[in-house]
N, C-alpha and C positions, 0 to 999 in steps of 0.2 A: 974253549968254545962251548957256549951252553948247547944240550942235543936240543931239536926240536920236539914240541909233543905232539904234536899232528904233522904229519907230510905224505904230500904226493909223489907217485916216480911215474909219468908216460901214462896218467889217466886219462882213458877214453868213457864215455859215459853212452849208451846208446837208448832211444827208445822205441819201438816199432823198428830199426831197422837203421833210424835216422838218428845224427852224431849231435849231440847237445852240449858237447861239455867235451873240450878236447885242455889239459892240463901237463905239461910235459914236467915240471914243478912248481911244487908248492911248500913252503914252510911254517908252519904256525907255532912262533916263540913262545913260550911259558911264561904269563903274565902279559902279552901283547894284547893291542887294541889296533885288530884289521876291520877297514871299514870295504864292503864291497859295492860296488858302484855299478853303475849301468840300465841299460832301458831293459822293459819287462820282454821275456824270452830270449835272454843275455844269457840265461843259464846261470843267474845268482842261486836258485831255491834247489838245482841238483847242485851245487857245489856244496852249500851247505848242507844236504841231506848226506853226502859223499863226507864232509867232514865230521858229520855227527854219529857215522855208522849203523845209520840210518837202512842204505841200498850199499850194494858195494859191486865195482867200478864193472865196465862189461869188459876193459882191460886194462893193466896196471894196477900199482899196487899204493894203499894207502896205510900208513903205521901211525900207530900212538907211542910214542916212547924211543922209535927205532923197529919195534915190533910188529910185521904185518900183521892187520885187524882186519874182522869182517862183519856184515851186516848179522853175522851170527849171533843170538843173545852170549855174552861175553863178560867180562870183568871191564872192558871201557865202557859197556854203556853205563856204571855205575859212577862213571866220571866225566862225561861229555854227554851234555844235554840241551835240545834244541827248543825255542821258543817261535812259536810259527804267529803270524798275522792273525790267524783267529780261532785261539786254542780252543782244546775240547776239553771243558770241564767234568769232571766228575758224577754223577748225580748224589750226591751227598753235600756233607755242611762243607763251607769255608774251610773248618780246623781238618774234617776229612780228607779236603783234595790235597791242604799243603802236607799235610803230616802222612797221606800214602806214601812217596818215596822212602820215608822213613823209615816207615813199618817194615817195607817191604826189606829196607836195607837190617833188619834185625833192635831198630832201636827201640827200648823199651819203653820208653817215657818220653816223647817226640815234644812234648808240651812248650817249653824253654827256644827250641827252636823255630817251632812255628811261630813264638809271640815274637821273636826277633825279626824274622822271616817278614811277616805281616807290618808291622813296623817300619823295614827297611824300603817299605813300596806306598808307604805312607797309610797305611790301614789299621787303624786301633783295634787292635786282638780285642778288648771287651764289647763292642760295636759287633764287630765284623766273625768273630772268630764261628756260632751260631749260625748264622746267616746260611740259609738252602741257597745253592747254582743260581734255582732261576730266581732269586731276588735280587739279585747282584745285577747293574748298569754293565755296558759294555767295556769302559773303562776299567770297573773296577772287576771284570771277570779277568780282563789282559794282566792288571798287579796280580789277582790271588794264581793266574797259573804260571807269572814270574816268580811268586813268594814261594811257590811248589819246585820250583827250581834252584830258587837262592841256599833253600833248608838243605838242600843236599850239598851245599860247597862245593861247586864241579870243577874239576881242572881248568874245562871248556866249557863258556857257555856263547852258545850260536843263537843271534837275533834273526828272523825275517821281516823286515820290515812290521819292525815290533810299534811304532806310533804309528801309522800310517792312518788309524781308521781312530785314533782316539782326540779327545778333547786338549786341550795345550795345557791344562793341567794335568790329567792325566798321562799325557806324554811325557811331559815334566818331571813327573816322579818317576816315571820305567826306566827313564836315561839317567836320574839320580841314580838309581837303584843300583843297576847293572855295572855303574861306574865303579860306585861303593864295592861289588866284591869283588873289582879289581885289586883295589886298595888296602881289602879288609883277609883277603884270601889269598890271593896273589891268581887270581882267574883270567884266563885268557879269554877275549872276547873277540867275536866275529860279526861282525853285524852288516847286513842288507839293508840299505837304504836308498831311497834318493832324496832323501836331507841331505843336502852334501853339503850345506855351516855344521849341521851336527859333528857331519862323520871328518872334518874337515877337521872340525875345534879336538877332537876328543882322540882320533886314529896316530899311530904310530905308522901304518902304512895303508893306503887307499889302491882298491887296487880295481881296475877300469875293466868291465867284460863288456864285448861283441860279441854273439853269432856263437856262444861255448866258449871263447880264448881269452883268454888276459890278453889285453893291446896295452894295456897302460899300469905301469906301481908308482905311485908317486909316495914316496916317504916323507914323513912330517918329521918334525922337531918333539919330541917329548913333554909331553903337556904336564904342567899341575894343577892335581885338580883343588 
């Protein structure tokens, strides 16, 4: 039986006082595509902040590997990385923002993988790679701080309602993308949406929150892509 690489045991989540996020378990397979579902103050955005190790829980315990993890800076966060609605770029070029993880993870020569990076979210490195924050469209700010996630090849990588505010081409390529390092990595992905053809066509399990609680997993059939 494969282990889990993320799991919950009896997560409670609180904030001011008040319960957001009650999880008695959770599993997240190694290479799975969970899609999360639900209306806004479901408690989708602490579950994934909770899966990213991001916060950590106000009680229970959450592991990578089998290993309880914490919002502590750590060795998971160099392998579980989240993607929010409307990331904070950088103030530096394009090649800057993708190739900081890099740096910071010791790599000498980050170059190779940024141009793949940029690439895999539809953005031609010779175009784009130059390009300062604020020249960049909204669209194309959302790809350079997915291609800043892709460079690092995460275990886990967590969407927040990663299209929600972009163009349908732009959309188009973020969900190319994300899929691709399913396929190319073996990356587990989590994604918040309320697409639900998307997360419908592409999830392995869809899983329904109310009020903090899972009410609903509905499992799919194993898609190819």
């Amino acid at each position: 039986m494969t282990k889990a690489l993320i799991s919950l045991f009896n997560v409670r989540q609180r904030y001011a006082g008040r319960t957001v996020l009650s999880v008695d378990r959770l599993d997240i397979a190694p290479g799975s595509i969970v899609g999360l579902a639900g209306p806004n103050g479901s408690g989708k955005s602490s579950l994934l902040r909770l899966l990213a190790f991001l916060e950590s829980p106000a009680s229970g315990t959450v592991t990578f590997e089998g290993v309880p993890a914490t919002a502590s800076p750590g060795p998971v966060h160099r392998k579980v990385t989240l993607l929010v609605q409307e990331p904070y770029l950088l103030r530096r070029s394009v090649f800057g923002n993708v190739a900081y993880g890099l740096k910071a993870r010791g790599e000498a020569d980050p170059t190779e993988r940024v141009r793949h990076a940029l690439e895999a979210v539809g953005l031609d490195p010779e175009r784009f790679a130059r390009r300062q924050w604020f020249e960049l469209s909204g669209g194309e700010a959302q790809r350079v701080a997915l291609a800043a996630r892709l460079a690092l090849r995460p275990r886990a990588l967590l969407m927040d309602e990663p299209t929600a505010s972009l163009d349908a081409n732009s959309a188009a390529l973020v969900r190319k993308a994300a899929l691709s390092a399913r396929e190319k990595f073996g990356t587990a992905l989590v994604i918040a949406s309320h697409d639900m053809a998307w997360l419908h066509a592409v999830s392995d399990h869809v899983l329904h929150l109310e009020h903090g609680c899972i009410v609903d997993t509905k499992t799919l059939k194993q898609k190819e892509e």
